[in-house]
N, C-alpha and C positions, 0 to 999 in steps of 0.2 A: 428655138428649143420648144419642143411641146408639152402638154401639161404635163403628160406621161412621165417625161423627164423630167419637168420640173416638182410636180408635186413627193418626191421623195428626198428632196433634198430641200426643199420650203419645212416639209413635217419633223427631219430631223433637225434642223438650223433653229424650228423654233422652242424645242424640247430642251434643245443644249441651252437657249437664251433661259427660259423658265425654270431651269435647275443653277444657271449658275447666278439668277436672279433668287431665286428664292432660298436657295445655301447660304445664298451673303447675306440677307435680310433675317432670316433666323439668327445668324452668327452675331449681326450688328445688333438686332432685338437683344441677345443675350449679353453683350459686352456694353451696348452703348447705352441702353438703360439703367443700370450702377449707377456707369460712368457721370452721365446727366446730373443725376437724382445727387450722387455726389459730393458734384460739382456747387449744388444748391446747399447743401447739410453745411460744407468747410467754406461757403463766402461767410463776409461780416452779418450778423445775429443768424446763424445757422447753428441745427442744433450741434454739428459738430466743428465747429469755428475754430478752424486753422490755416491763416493766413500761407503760408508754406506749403502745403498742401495745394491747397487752391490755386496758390500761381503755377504749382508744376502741372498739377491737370487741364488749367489752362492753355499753359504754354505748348502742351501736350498738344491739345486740340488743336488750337487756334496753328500749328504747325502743320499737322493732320490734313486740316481744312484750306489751306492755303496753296498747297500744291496742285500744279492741275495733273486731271487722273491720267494722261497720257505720260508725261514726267516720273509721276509716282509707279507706276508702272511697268517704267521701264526701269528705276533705279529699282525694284523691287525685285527684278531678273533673279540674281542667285540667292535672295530670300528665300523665294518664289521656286525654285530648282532645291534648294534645301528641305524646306516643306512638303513639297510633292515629286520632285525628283523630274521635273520639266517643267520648261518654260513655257509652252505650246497646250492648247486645248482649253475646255471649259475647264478643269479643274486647276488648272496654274493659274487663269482667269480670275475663278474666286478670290483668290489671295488679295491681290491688289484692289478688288472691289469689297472686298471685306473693311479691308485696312480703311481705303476712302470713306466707309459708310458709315464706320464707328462714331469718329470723331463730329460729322454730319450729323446724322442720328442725336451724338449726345445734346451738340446745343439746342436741337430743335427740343428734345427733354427737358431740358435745363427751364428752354423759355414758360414750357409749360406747367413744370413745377413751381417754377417762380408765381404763378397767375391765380394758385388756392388762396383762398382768404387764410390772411395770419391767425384772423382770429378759431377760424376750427383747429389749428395747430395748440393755440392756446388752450382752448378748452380742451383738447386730449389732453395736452401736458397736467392742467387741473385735476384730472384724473386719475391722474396715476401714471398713464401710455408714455413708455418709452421711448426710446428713438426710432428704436424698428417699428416697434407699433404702431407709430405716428407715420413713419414712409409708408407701411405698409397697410394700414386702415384709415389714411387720411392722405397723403400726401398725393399718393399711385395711382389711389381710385379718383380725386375729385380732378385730376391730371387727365385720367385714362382719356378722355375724349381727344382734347388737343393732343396728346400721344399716338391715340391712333392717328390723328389726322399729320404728324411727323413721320410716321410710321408711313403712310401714305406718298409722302414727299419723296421720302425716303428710295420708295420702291422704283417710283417713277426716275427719278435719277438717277439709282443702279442700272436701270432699262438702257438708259443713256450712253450708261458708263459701258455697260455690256455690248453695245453696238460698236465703242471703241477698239474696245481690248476685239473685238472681232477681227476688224482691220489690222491688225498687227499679232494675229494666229490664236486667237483665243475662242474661234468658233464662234455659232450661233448665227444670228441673222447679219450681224456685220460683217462677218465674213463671207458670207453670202455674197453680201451687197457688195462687197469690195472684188471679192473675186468674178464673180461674174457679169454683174452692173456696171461694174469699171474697167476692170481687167480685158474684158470679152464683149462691151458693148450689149450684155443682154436686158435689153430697155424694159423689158416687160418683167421681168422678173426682178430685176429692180425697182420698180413701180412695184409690186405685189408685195416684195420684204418691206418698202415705207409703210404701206397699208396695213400689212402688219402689226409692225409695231405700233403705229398708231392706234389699233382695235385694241390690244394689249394694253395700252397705255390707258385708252378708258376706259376699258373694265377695270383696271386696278383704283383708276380715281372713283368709279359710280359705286366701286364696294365700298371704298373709305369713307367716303362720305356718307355711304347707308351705315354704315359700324359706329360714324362716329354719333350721327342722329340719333340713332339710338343708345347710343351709350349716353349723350347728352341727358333724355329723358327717362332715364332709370328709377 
């Protein structure tokens, strides 16, 4: 196969990766930071302590997180066909990479909320600052660094997960790599979708890590 060939189907394989990586990591940012933060407010001396609570969003997760994403995946089929109305492509893809990343996501939240000093908590409470005002002018920002840097983790695993769902019709570079790498023996083009992902993979860690530096030193 020459580049000819191949370079038009490397550029779109890695466009489908990049959109249904960064769909789900928006969606898991939007769902699985609540979730996290949460998670922290309803354990024991949290400001919203509810024992009930807390084990079902537990249980919730720690279920979430336990499946592995090819499993989850595939039970996810007529969810997944419900939702978008097919099983196949980068958008049926998202679904199941979503769903994995939430629960993901949150604990990696969780750990780093857990990690503010109690006592800036205390003194916002002193003050007046409510509960929101406390997640949200204390809890969020002295987090935000270890956040980003879950947030980071995060991506790089969907990357992962996304090379999956490729293999079993979800597009992108695993599908690439399965179809033609495997299927057809094309050694070289198999070699170029690893490399790939691999470039992919550190630029998204050399960003995180510069966001989180910086946010460190604010």
């Amino acid at each position: 196969m020459t580049w000819d060939e191949m370079g038009p189907i490397l550029t779109e394989a890695t466009w489908d990766t990049l959109y249904m990586v960064g769909v789900s990591t928006l969606l898991a940012l939007v769902l699985g930071l609540p979730l996290g933060v949460l998670l922290v407010l309803t354990d024991n001396g949290g400001l919203l302590r509810s024992a009930t609570v807390n084990r079902v969003l537990g249980l919730v997760v720690n279920i979430g997180r336990s499946l592995p994403f090819l499993i989850l995946m595939i039970a996810l089929i007529p969810f997944t066909r419900f939702v978008v109305g097919t099983s196949i492509g980068p958008e049926a893809a998202m679904v199941p990479l979503t769903i994995g990343a939430i629960p993901f996501f949150a604990r990696l939240v969780e750990v780093a909320v857990r990690e503010v000093d109690a006592g800036l908590v205390e003194a916002a409470q002193s003050m007046g600052a409510g509960t929101w005002t406390v997640v949200r002018k204390v809890l969020v920002p002295e987090a935000l660094p270890s956040i980003v840097s879950g947030l980071t983790t995060t991506v790089i695993a969907l990357i992962g997960y996304s090379a999956m769902a490729g293999a079993v019709g979800g597009g992108g570079l695993g599908d690439v790599a399965v179809r033609y790498g495997y299927y057809r023996f094309e050694t070289q083009l198999m070699v170029i979708t690893v490399v790939l992902l691999i470039l992919i993979v550190q630029i998204v860690q050399m960003i995180g890590d510069f966001a989180a530096r910086r946010l460190s030193h604010r």
